[in-house]
C-alpha positions in Angstrom: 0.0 0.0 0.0 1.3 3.3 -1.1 2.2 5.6 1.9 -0.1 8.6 2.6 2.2 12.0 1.9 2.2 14.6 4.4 5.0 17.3 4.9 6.2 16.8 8.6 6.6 13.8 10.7 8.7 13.2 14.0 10.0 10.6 15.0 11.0 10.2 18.9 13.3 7.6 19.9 12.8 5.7 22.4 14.6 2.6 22.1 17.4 3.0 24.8 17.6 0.4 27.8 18.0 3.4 30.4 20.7 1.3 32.2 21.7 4.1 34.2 18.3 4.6 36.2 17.2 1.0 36.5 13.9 1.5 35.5 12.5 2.9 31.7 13.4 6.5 31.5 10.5 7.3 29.2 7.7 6.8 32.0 9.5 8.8 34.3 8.1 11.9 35.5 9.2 15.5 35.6 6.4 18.1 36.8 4.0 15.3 36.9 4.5 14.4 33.4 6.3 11.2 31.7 9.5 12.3 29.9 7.9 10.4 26.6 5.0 13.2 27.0 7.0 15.9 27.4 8.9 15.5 23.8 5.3 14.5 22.4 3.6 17.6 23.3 6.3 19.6 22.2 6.0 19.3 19.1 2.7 17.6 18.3 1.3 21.1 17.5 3.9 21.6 14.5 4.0 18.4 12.9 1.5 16.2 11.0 2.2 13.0 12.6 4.1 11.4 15.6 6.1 8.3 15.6 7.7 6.8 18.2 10.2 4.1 18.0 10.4 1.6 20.9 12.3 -1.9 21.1 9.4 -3.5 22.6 6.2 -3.9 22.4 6.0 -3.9 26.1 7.5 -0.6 26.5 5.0 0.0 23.6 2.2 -0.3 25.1 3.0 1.5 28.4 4.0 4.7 26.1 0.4 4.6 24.6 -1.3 4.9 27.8 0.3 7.8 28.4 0.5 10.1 25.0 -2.2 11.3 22.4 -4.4 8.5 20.9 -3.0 9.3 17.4 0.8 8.6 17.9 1.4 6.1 16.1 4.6 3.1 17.4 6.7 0.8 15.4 9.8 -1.5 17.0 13.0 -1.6 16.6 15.5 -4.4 16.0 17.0 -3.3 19.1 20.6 -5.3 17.9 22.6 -3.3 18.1 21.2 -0.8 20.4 21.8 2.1 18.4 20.4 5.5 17.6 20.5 4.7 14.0 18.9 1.3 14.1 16.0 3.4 16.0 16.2 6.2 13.4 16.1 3.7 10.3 13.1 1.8 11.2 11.4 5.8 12.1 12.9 6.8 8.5 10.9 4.0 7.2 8.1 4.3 9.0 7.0 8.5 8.2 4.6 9.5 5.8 6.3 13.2 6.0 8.3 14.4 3.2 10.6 15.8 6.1 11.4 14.5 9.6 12.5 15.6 12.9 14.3 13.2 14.8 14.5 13.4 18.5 15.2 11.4 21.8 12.5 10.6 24.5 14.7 12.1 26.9 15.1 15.9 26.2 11.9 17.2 28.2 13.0 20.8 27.3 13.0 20.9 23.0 11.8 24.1 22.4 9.0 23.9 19.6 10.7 27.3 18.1 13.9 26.1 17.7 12.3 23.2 15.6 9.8 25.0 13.4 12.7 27.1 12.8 14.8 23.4 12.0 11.6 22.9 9.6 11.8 26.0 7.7 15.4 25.7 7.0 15.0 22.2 5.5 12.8 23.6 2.3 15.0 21.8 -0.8 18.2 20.5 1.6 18.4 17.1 2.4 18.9 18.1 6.2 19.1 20.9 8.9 21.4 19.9 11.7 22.4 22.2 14.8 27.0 23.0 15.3 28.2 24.1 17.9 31.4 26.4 17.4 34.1 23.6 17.9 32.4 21.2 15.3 30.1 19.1 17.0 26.7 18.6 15.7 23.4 17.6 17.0 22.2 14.6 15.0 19.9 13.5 17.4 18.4 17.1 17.0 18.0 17.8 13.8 15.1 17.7 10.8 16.1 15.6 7.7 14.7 14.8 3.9 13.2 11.2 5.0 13.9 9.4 1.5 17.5 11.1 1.7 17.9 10.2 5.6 16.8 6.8 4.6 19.1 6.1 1.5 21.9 7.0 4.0 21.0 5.2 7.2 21.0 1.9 5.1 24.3 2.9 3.5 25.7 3.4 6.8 24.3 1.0 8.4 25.2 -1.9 5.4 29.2 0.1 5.9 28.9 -1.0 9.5 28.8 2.2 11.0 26.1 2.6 14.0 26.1 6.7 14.3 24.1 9.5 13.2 26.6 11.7 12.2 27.7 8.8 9.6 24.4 9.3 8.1 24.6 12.8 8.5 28.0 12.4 6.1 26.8 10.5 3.3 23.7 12.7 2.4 24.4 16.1 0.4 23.0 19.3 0.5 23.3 19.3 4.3 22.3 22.3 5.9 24.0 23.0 9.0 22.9 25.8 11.5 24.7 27.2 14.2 23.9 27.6 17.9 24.6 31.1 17.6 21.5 31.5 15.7 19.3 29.1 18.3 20.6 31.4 21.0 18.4 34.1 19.8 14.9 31.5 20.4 16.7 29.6 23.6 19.3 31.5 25.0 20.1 28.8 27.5 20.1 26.0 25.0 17.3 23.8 27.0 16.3 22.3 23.9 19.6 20.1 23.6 19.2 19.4 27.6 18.9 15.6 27.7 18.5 13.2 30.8 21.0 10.6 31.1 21.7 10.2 34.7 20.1 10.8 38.2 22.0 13.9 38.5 20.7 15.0 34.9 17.1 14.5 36.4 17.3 16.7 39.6 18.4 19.1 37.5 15.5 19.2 35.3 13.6 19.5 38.2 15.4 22.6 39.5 14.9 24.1 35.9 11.2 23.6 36.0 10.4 25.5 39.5 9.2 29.0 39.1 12.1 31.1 39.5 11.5 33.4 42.8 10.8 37.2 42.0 12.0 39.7 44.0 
């Protein structure tokens, strides 16, 4: 059956083991909301569909107890655990002629700094956020799916397991630099991830209300 074309999807990834809290990291709550929800809601509002990738069913059907009805799921291999196994299958998986990719874990993703991601992809084959030494934010970033595709299996068939070896075999990659996402998040909370315990209280602190004077 023919896929249905619509102009954005996201795809939120999901398919980590969360080793370092013991428990799954999407279900976890920050300001009485799953993490999972958090990326969800984002950026629900600016996209015409939301996948997200699990490597369980399991883990699957806790994630749709907690987010809108019209996500829609898809598994993973889960071997290797990778970002770009989880990425591939989400590649495959979008109707949208251009898709965001994101992990389940970055509560703060600013839905700004991604329409902006959006806007910049118009005829490129990818948008992805650098930093002034270099490094880039695969794992943040909005991507030509038929492009992203072609060069996830190419990567993938090379035996590389990254994002930023799909990021170098496509062309007509756009990259934009943090000085410009200052201007919408001048603290950078959309690249704020939780990895750790420590990363978590953290988050917490950044969501109080600051205190006014």
């Amino acid at each position: 059956m023919e896929k249905r074309r619509l102009d954005r999807s996201a795809i939120v990834l999901a398919g980590g083991f969360s080793s370092r809290f013991g428990q799954d990291k999407g279900v976890l709550e920050l300001a009485n909301k799953p993490l999972i929800k958090h990326v969800v809601d984002a950026v629900k509002p600016i996209v015409d569909e939301v996948i997200v990738v699990a490597n369980s069913q399991e883990r699957i059907a806790k994630y749709a107890e907690i987010v809108a009805a019209d996500v829609r799921f898809t598994v993973d291999s889960g071997k290797p655990n990778s970002p770009l196994i989880g990425a591939l299958t989400g590649f495959e998986s979008a109707h949208g002629k251009y898709a965001l990719l994101l992990p389940f874990d970055m509560p703060f993703v600013s839905r700004e700094v991604v329409s902006l991601l959006f806007e910049l992809c118009l005829n490129k084959a990818a948008v992805v956020p650098r930093w002034p030494d270099g490094k880039v934010e695969p794992l943040h970033a909005v991507y030509q799916t038929n492009v992203a595709l072609d060069a996830a299996r190419s990567a993938m068939d090379e035996g590389k397991m990254d994002m930023q070896a799909v990021v170098e075999r496509m062309r007509g990659v756009r990259y934009v630099s943090t000085l410009v996402i200052h201007q919408l998040d001048p603290d950078f909370r959309t690249f704020f991830n939780i990895n750790t315990p420590v990363d978590l209280k953290k988050a917490m602190s950044m969501v109080k209300p600051r205190k006014t004077k």
